[in-house]
GUKOL-585922 format. One record per residue: z negated, y negated, x negated of N, C-alpha, C, O in turn; residue number from 1. Coordinates in Angstrom, 1 decimal, decimal comma. Example, Ala and Ser with C-alpha at 12.3 -4.5 7.8 and 13.67 -1.06 7.14 Angstrom:
REM GUKOL-585922
SITE | -7,8 | 5,7 | -13,2 | -7,8 | 4,5 | -12,3 | -7,8 | 3,3 | -13,2 | -8,5 | 3,3 | -14,2 | 1
SITE | -7,1 | 2,2 | -12,8 | -7,1 | 1,1 | -13,7 | -7,9 | 0,0 | -12,9 | -8,0 | -1,1 | -13,4 | 2
//
This chain:
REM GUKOL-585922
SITE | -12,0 | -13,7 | -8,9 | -11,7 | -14,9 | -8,1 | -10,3 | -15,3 | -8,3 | -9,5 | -15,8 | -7,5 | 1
SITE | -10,0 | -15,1 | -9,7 | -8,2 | -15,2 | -9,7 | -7,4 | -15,2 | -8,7 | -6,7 | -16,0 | -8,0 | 2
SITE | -7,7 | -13,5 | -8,9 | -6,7 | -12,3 | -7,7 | -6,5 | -13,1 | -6,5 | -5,5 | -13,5 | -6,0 | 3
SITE | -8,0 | -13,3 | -6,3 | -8,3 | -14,1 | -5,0 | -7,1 | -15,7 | -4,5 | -6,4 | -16,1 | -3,5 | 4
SITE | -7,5 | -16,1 | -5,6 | -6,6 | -17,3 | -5,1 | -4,9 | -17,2 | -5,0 | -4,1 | -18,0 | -4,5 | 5
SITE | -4,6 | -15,8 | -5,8 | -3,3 | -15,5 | -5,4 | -2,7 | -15,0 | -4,0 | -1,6 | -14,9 | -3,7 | 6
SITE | -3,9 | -14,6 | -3,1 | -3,9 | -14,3 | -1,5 | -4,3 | -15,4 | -0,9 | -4,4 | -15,6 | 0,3 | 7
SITE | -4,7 | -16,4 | -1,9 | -5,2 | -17,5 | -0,8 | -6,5 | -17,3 | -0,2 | -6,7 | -17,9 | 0,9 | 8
SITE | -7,2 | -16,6 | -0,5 | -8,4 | -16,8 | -0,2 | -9,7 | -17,4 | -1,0 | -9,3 | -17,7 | -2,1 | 9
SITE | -10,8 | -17,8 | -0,8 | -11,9 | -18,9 | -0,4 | -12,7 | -18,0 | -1,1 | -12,7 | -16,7 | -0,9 | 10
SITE | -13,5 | -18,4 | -1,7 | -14,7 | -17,6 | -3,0 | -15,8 | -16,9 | -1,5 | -16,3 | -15,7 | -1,4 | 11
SITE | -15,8 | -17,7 | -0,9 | -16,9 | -17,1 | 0,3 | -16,1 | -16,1 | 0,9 | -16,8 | -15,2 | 1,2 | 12
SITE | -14,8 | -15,8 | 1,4 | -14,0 | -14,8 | 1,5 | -14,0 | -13,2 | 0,6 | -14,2 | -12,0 | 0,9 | 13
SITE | -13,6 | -14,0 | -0,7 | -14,2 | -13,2 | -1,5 | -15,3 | -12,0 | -1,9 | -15,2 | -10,8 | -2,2 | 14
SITE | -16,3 | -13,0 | -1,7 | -17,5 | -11,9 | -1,6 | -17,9 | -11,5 | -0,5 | -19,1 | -11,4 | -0,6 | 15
SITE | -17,4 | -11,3 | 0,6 | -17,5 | -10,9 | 1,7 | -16,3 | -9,4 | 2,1 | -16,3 | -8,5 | 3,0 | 16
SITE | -15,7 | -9,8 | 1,2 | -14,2 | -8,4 | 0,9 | -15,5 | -7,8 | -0,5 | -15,9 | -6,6 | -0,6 | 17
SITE | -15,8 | -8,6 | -1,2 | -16,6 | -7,7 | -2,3 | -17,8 | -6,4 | -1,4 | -18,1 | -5,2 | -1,6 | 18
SITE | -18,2 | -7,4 | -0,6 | -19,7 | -6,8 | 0,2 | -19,0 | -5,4 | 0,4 | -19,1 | -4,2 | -0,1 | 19
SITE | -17,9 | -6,1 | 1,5 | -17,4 | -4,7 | 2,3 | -17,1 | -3,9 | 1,3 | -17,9 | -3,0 | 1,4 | 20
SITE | -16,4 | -3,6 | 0,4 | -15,8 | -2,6 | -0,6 | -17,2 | -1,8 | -1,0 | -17,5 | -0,7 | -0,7 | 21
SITE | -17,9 | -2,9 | -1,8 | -19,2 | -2,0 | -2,1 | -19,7 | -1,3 | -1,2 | -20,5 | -0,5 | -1,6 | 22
SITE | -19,5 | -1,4 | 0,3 | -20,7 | -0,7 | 1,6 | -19,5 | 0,9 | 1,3 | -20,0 | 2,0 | 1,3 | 23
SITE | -18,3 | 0,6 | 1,0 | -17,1 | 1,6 | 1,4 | -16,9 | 2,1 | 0,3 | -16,4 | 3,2 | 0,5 | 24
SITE | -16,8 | 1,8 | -1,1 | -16,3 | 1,9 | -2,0 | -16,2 | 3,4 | -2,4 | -15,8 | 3,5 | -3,5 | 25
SITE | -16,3 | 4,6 | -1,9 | -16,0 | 5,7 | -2,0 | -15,2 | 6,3 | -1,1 | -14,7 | 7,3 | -1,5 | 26
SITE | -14,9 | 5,9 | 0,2 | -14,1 | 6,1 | 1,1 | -12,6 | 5,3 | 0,7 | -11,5 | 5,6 | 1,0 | 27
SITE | -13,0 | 4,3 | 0,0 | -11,7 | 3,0 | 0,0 | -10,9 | 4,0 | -1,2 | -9,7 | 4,1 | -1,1 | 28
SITE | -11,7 | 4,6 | -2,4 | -10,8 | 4,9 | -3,8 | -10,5 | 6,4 | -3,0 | -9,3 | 6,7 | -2,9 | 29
SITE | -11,3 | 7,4 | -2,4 | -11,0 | 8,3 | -1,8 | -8,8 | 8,0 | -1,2 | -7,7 | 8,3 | -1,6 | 30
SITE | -9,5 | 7,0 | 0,0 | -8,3 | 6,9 | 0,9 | -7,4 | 5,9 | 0,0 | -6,7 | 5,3 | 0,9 | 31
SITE | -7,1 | 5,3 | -1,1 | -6,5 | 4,8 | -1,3 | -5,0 | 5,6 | -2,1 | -3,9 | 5,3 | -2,5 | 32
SITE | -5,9 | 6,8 | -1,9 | -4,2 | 7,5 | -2,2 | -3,2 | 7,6 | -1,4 | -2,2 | 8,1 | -1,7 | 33
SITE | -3,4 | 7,1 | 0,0 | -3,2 | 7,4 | 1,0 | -1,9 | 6,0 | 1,5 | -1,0 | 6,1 | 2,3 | 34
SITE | -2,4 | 4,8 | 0,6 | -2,8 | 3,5 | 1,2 | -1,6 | 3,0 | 0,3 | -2,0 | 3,1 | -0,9 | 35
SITE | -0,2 | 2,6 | 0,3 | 0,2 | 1,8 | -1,1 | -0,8 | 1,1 | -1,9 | -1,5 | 1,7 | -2,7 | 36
SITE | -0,8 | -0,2 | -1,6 | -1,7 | -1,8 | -2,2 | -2,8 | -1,0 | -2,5 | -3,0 | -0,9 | -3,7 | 37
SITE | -3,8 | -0,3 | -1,5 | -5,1 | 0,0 | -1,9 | -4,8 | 1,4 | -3,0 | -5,7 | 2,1 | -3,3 | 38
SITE | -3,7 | 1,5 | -3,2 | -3,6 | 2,6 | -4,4 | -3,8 | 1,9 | -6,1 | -4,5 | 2,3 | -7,0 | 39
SITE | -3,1 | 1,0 | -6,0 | -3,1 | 0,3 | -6,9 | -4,3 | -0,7 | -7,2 | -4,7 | -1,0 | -8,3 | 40
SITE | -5,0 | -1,3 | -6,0 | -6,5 | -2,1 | -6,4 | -7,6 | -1,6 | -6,2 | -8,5 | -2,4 | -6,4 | 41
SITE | -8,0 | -0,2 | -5,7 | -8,6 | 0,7 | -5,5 | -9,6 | 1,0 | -6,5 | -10,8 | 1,2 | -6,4 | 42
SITE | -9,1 | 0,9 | -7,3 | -9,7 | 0,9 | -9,0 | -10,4 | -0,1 | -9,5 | -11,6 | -0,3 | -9,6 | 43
SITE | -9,6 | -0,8 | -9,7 | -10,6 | -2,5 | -10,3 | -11,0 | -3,2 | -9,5 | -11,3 | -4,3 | -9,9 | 44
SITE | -11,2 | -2,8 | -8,2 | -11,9 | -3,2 | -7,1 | -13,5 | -2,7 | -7,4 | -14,4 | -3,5 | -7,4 | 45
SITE | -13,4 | -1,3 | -7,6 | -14,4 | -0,2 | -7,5 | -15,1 | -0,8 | -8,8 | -16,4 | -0,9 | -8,8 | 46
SITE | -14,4 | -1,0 | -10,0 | -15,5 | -1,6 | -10,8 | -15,4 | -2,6 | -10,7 | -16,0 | -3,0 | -11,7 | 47
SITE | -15,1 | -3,8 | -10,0 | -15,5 | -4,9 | -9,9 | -17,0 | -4,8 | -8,5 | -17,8 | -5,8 | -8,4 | 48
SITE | -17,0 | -4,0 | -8,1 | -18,7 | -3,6 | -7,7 | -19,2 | -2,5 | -8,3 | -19,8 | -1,5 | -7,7 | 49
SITE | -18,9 | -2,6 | -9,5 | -19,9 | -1,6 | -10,3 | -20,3 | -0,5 | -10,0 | -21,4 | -0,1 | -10,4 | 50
SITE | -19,2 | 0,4 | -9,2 | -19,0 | 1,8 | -9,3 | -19,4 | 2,3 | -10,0 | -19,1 | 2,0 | -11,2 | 51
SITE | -20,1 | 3,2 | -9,8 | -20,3 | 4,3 | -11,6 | -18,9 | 4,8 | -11,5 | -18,1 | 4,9 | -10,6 | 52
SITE | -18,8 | 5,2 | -12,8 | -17,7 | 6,2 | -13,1 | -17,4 | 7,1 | -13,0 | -16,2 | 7,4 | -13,0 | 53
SITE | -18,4 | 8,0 | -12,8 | -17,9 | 9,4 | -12,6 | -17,9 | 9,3 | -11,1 | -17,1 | 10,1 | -10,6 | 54
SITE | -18,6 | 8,4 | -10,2 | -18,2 | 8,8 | -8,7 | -17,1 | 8,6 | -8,8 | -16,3 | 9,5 | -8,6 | 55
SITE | -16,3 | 7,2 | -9,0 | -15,0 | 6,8 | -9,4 | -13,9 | 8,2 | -8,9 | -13,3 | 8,7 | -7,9 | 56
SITE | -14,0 | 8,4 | -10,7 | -13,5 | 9,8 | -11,3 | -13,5 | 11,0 | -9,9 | -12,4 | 11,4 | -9,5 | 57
SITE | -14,9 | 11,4 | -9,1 | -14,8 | 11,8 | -8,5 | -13,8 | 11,8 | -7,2 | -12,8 | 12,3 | -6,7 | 58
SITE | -14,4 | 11,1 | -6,9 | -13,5 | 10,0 | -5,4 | -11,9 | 9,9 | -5,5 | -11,2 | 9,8 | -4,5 | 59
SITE | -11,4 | 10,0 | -7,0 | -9,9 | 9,5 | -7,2 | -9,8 | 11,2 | -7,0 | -9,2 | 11,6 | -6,0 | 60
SITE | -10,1 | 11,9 | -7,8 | -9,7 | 13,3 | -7,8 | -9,7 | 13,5 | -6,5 | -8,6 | 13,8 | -6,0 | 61
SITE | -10,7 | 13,5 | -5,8 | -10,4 | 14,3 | -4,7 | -9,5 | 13,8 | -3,5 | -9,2 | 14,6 | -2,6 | 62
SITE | -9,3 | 12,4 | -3,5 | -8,3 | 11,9 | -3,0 | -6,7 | 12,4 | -3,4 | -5,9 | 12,5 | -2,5 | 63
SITE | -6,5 | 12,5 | -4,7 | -5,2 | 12,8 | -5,0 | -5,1 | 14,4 | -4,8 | -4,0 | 14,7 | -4,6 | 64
SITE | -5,9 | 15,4 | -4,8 | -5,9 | 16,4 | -4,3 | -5,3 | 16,1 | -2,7 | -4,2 | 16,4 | -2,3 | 65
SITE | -6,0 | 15,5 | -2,2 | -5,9 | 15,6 | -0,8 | -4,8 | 15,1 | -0,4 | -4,3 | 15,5 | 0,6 | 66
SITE | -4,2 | 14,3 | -1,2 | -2,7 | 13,5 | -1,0 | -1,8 | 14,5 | -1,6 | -1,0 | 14,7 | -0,7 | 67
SITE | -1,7 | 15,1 | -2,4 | -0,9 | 16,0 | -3,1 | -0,7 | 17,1 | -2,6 | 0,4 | 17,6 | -2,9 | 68
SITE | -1,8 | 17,9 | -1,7 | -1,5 | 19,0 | -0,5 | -0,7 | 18,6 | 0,3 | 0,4 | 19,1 | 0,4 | 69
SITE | -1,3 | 17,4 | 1,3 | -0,6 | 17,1 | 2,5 | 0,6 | 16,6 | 2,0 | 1,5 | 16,6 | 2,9 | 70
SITE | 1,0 | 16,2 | 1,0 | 2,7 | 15,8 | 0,8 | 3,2 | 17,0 | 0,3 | 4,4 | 17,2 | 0,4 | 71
SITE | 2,6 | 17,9 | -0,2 | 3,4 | 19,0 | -0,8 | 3,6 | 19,9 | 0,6 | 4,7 | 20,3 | 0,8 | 72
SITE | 2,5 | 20,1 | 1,5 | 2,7 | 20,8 | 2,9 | 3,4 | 20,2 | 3,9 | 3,8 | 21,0 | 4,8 | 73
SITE | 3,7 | 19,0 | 3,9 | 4,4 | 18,3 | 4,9 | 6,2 | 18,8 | 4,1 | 7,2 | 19,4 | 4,5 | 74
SITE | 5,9 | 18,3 | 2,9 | 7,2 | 18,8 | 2,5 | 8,1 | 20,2 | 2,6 | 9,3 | 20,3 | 2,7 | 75
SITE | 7,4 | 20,9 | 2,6 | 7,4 | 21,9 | 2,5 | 7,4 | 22,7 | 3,6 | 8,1 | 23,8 | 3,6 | 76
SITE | 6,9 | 22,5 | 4,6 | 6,8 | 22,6 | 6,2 | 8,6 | 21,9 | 6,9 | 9,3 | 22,3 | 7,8 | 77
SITE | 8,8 | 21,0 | 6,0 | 9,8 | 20,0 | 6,6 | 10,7 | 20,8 | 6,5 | 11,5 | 21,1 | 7,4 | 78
SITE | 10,9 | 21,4 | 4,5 | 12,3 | 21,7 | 4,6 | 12,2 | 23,4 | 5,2 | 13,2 | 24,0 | 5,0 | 79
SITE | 11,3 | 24,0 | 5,6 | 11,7 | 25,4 | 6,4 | 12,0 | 24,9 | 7,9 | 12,7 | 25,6 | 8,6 | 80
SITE | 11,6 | 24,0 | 8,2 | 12,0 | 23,2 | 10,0 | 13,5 | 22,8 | 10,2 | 14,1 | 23,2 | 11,2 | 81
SITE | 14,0 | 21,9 | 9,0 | 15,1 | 21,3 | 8,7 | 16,3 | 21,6 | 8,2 | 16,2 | 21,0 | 7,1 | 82
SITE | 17,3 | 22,2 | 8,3 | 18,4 | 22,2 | 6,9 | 18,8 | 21,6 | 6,2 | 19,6 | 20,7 | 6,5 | 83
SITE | 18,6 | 21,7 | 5,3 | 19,0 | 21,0 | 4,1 | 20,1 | 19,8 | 4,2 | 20,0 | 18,7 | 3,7 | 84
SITE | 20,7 | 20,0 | 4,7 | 22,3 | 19,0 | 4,8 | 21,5 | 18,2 | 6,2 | 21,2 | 17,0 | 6,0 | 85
SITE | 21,3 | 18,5 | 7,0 | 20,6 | 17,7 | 8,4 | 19,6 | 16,5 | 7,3 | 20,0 | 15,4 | 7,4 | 86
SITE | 18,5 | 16,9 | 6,5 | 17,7 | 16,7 | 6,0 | 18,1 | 15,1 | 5,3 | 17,8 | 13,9 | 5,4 | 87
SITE | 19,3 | 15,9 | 4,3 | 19,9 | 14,4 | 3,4 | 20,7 | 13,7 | 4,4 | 21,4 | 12,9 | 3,8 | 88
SITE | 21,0 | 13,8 | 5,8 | 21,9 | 13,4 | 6,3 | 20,9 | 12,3 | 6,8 | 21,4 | 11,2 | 7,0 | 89
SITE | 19,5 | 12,4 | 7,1 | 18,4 | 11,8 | 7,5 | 18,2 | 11,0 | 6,6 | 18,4 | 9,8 | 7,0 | 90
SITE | 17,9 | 11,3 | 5,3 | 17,3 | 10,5 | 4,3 | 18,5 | 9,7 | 4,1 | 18,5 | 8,9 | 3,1 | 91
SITE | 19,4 | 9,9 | 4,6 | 21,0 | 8,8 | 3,9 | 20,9 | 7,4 | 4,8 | 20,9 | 6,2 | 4,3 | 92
SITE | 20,9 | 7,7 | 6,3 | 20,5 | 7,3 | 7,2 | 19,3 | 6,0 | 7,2 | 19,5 | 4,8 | 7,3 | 93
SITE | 18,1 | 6,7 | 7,1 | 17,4 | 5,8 | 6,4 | 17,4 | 5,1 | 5,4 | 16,8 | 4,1 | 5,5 | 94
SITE | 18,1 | 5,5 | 4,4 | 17,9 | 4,7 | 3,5 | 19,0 | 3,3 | 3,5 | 18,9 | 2,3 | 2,9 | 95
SITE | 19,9 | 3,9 | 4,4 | 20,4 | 2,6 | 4,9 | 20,6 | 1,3 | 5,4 | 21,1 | 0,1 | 5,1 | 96
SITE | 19,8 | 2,3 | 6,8 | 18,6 | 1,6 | 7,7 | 18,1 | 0,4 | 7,0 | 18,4 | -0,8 | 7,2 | 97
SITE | 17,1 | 1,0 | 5,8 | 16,5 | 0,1 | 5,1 | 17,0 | -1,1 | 4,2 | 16,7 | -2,3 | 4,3 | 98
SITE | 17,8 | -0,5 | 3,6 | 19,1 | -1,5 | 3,2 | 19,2 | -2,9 | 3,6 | 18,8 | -3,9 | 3,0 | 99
SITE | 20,0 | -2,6 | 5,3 | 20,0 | -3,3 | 6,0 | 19,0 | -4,3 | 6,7 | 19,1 | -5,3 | 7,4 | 100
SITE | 18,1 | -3,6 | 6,4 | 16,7 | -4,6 | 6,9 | 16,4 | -5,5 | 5,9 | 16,4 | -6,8 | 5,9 | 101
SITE | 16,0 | -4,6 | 4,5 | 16,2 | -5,5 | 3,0 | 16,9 | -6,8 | 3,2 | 16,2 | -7,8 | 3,2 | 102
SITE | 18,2 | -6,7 | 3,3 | 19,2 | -7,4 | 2,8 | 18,9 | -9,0 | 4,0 | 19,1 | -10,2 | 3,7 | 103
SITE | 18,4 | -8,4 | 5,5 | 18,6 | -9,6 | 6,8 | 17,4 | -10,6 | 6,6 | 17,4 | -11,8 | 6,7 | 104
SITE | 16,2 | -9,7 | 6,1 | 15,0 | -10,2 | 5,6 | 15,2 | -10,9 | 4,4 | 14,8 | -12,1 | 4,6 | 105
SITE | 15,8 | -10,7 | 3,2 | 16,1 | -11,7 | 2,1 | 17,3 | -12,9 | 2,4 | 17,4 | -14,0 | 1,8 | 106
SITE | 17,8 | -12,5 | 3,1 | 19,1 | -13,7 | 3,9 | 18,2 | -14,6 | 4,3 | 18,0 | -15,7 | 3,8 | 107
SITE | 17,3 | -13,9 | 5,7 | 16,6 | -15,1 | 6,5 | 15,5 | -15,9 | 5,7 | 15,2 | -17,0 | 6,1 | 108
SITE | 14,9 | -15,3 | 4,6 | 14,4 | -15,7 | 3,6 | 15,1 | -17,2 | 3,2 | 14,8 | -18,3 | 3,6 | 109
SITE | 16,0 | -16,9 | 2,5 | 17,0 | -17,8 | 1,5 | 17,7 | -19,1 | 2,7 | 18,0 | -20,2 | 2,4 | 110
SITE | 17,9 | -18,2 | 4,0 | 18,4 | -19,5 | 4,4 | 16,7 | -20,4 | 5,0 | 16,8 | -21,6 | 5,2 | 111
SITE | 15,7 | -20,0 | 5,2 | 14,8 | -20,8 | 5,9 | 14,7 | -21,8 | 4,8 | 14,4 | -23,0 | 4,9 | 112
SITE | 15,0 | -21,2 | 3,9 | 14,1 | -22,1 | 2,4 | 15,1 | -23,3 | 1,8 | 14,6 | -24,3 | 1,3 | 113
SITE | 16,9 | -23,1 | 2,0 | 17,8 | -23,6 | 1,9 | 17,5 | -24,6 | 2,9 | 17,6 | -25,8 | 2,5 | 114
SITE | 17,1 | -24,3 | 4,5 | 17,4 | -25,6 | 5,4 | 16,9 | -27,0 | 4,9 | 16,0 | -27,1 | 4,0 | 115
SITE | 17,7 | -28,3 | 5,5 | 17,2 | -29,5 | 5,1 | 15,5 | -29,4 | 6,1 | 15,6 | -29,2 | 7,3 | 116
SITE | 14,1 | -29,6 | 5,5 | 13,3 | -30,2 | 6,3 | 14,1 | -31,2 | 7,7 | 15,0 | -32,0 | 7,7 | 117
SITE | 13,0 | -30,6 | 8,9 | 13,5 | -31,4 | 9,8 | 12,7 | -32,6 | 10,4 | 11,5 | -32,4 | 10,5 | 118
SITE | 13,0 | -33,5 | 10,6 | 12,3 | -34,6 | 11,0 | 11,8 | -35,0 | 12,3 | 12,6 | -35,2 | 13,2 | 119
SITE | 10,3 | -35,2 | 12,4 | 10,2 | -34,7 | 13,5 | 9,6 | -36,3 | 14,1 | 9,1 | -37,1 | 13,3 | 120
SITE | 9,8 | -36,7 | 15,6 | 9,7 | -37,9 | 16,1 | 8,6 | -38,3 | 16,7 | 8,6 | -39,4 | 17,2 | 121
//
C-alpha cells in the first residue's frame, strides 16, 4: 500500500492492480523483460500475489532468454545491414536528439514551478 500511495493511488485501486497481476502474473514477469518499470516491479509484484517460486524462477528465465536473443539478433542483424561509422553516426545523432529533449523538458519543468501562481478573477 506504500508503493501505492507514491503513484497516488486509492487502496481499492490497489487491489484491483493486485487482482489483475495475479490473473497475469506469468505473462507480466515473462514480458517484463521486455517492459523498463515492469522489469524492475515484475518481481515484488509477483510475490506480493504469492507467486510460487519456481514458476517465478521459471517465467524470469525464460523471459530473459527471450530478451537476450532478440537483442542479441536485432544487434547483430543491424550491424551486418549497417556500417559501422553510419551506425555511430546514428547513435550520436540520437543521443543528441535526446539531450535536447532532456534538457527542454527540465527547463519547462523548472520554469512552470518558478512561475508566480496566477490569480484568477
Amino acid at each position: 500500500m506504500r508503493v501505492g500511495r507514491l503513484f497516488r493511488l486509492t487502496e481499492e485501486q490497489m487491489l484491483g492492480v493486485r487482482g489483475q497481476f495475479a490473473q497475469n502474473a506469468d505473462r507480466a514477469v515473462f514480458l517484463g523483460r521486455f517492459i523498463v518499470l515492469l522489469r524492475i516491479f515484475a518481481g515484488p509484484l509477483a510475490g506480493a500475489v504469492k507467486m510460487p517460486c519456481a514458476q517465478c524462477l521459471l517465467w524470469n528465465a525464460l523471459g530473459a532468454l527471450a530478451w537476450a536473443s532478440a537483442i542479441v539478433s536485432l544487434a547483430y542483424f543491424a550491424g551486418r545491414l549497417v556500417p559501422l561509422p553510419q551506425l555511430i553516426q546514428g547513435v550520436a545523432q540520437f543521443t543528441r536528439l535526446a539531450l535536447v529533449l532532456v534538457v527542454c523538458w527540465i527547463t519547462l519543468f523548472v520554469w512552470k514551478e518558478a512561475r508566480p501562481p496566477q490569480i484568477q478573477e
